[in-house]
C-alpha positions, 0 to 999 in steps of 0.5 A: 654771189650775185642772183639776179630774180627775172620775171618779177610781177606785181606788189599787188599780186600778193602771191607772186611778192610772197614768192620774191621775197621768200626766195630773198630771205631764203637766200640770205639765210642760205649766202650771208653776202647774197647780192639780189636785184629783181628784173621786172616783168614791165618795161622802163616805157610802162607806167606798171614798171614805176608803179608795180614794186614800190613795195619790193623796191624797199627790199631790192633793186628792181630793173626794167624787163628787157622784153616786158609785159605787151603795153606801150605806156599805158595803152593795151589795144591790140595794135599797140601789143603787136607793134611792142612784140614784132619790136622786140622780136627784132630786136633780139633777132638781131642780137642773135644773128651778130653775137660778135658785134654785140657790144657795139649795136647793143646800145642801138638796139636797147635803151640805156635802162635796159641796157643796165638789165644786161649789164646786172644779167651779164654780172650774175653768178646766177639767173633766177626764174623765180617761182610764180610765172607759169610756163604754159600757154592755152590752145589759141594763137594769141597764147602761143605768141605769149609763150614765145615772147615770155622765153624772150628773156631766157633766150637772151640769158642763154646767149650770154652765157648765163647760168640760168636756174628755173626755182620752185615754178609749175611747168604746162600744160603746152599745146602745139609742137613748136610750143613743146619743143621750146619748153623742152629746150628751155628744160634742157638749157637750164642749169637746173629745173626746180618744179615745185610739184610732182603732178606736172610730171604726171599731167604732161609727158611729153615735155621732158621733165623727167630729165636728169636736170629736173627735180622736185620740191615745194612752193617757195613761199610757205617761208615768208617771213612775218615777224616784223609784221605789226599785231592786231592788223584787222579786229579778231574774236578770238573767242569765235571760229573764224574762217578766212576766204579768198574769192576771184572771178572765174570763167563766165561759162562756171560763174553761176556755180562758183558764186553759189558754192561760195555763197553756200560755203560761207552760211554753212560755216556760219550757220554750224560752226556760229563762224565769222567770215573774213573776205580778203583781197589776195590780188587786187590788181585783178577783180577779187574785190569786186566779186568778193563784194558780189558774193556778200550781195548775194547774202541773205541779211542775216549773214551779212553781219558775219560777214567782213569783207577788207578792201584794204591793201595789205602787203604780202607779208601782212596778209600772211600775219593776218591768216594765221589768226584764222582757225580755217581758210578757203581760198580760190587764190592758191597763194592765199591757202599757200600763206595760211598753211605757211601758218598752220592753218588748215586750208581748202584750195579751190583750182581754177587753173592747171595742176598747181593746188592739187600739185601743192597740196599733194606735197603735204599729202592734203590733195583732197582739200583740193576742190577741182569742181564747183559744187556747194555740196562737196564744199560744205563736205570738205569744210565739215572734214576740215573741221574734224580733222583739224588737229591732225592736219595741223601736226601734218602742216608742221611737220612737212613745213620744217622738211621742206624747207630744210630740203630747199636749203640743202637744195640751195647747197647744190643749185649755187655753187661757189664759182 
């Protein structure tokens, strides 16, 4: 069967490749003959598209995004990104006002590569969102255009009679009416939705998530694969406790204590337990690097030499090979406790956004190892109870990861049907 992934992000953004290519193995191991191309989520114009997926495209076929990502080449300004939206509000807006005339006015209105998109979207026995994107929005304008403008591409699937399955993502929160009700006819028209945790349901009721369509399982990229990873990536003392972190900005209003947390975290894990800590850079196209190297700062010197920071850039499946030589992890990026775990390695997950760690980590009965506060003191209390209960999380962690994934590929059984 042919699966067609849209959405597809970034090489640099290591969760979202771990998602990709969990989903890819997972379905091969779930349909030998599986044929799978990726959409990006960057237009052939943007410069992000050539450039974002040289590592997936050794893998799959990637495609433009049909309505990408709002840059204009490499141009981001606020003029740009409003003339790409009312362009691509047009465009689809014509599409959808002459159906019948559709295949006479698509090569006006759409470019050659974009029309090949089309083509694989009309050839696919499934449409895939594929885990990572969040459907949300926050309570500004600017956020609800962006919603408006991510379902674009869901649309366009619609009307092409696609079946058009949503696969291990988060849904809300989603603020405004005219929001809400396009989310609830996403759910409504999707062949089926797959929330990859339960909280969502709980956290936002008034979005119809507990409809007949929806159901419920884990974050896709516990499954990466990492056995043709080569060994002895980064040095290791494996005679010593090692702690892996990973750090991003925040909010400049919780700035101040989230660096102070982090800072207190790692001298407590070196002065108990004698830990060296290793600091890793999980999204680099974003400022981990950056306040990773402002927290070493911030160190008094006798810390620092148990201290290492990795700029390197690692692929996903290298990072995940890399944390399981760790005996703990602490990590802000959500996806970076996801690939430790994978390895079973007892994490502490720090939220900086919606309901997705305590979500995932309720799945494994773990939620108080999410941290939803910054505060050094209940950091150093959660390490400490990481530390005590290692052997037990670890039987937990491999217990629940042969059941997940059992249950996503019985899941599979039923979601891709031969048709």
């Amino acid at each position: 069967m042919k699966y067609t992934l849209i959405n597809c992000y970034s090489d640099n953004n290591k969760g979202d490749s771990g998602i990709i290519l969990s989903t890819v193995e997972l379905l091969k191991e779930f349909d030998s003959n599986a044929d799978i191309v990726g959409v990006s989520t960057y237009n052939f114009s943007d410069n992000f598209f050539h450039t974002e997926h040289e590592f997936l495209k050794s893998k799959i076929s990637v495609l433009p995004s049909i309505f990408g990502e709002l840059n204009i080449g490499s141009k981001k300004g606020i003029i740009h990104k409003n003339i790409r939206f009312f362009y691509d509000s047009i465009r689809l807006f014509v599409f959808l006002a002459f159906p019948k005339s559709w295949k006479k006015i698509k090569t006006l209105i759409f470019s050659k590569e974009e029309n090949e998109t089309i083509k694989r979207l009309e050839l696919s026995d499934y449409v895939i969102s594929k885990g990572g994107s969040f459907i949300c929005n926050e309570n500004d304008i600017r956020e609800k255009i962006a919603l408006v403008r991510f379902i674009y591409i869901f649309i366009l699937a619609f009307k092409l009679d696609c079946k058009v399955v949503i696969l291990c993502q988060s849904i809300g929160p989603v603020y405004g009416k005219l929001s809400i009700k396009i989310i609830n006819y996403l759910i409504a028209k999707c062949e089926i939705v797959v929330l990859r945790e339960k909280v969502c349901i709980d956290e936002y009721p008034y979005l119809n998530l507990k409809a007949s369509n929806v159901v419920v399982t884990n974050d896709i990229a516990f499954y990466l694969d990492t056995k043709n990873v080569a060994p002895n990536l980064i040095p290791i003392d494996n005679e010593a406790v090692n702690v892996g972190f990973t750090i991003k900005g925040v909010s400049k209003k919780s700035s101040k204590a989230y660096l102070t947390m982090m800072v207190d975290g790692i001298k407590h894990c070196v002065d108990k337990y004698g830990a060296i800590v290793h600091i890793f850079p999980h999204v680099t196209i974003d400022n981990d690097v950056e306040v990773s190297y402002q927290v070493h700062k911030m160190l008094d010197d006798k810390y620092k030499s148990k201290v290492f920071l990795y700029n390197e850039d690692y692929n996903a499946p290298e990072l995940k090979s890399i944390y399981s030589s760790m005996n703990y992890f602490v990590g802000t990026r959500l996806h970076s406790t996801i690939f430790a775990m994978g390895e079973f390695v007892p994490s502490i997950c720090i939220s900086y956004h919606g309901t997705k760690s305590a979500g995932i980590f309720a799945n494994y009965g773990l939620e108080r190892y999410s941290l939803t506060e910054y505060s050094s003191e209940n950091l150093i209390q959660k390490l400490d109870d990481l530390v005590i209960n290692k052997d037990e999380i670890v039987s937990i962690i491999k217990q629940k990861h042969i059941f997940f994934k059992n249950e996503h590929l019985n899941l599979f059984k039923r979601i891709f049907r031969r048709l």
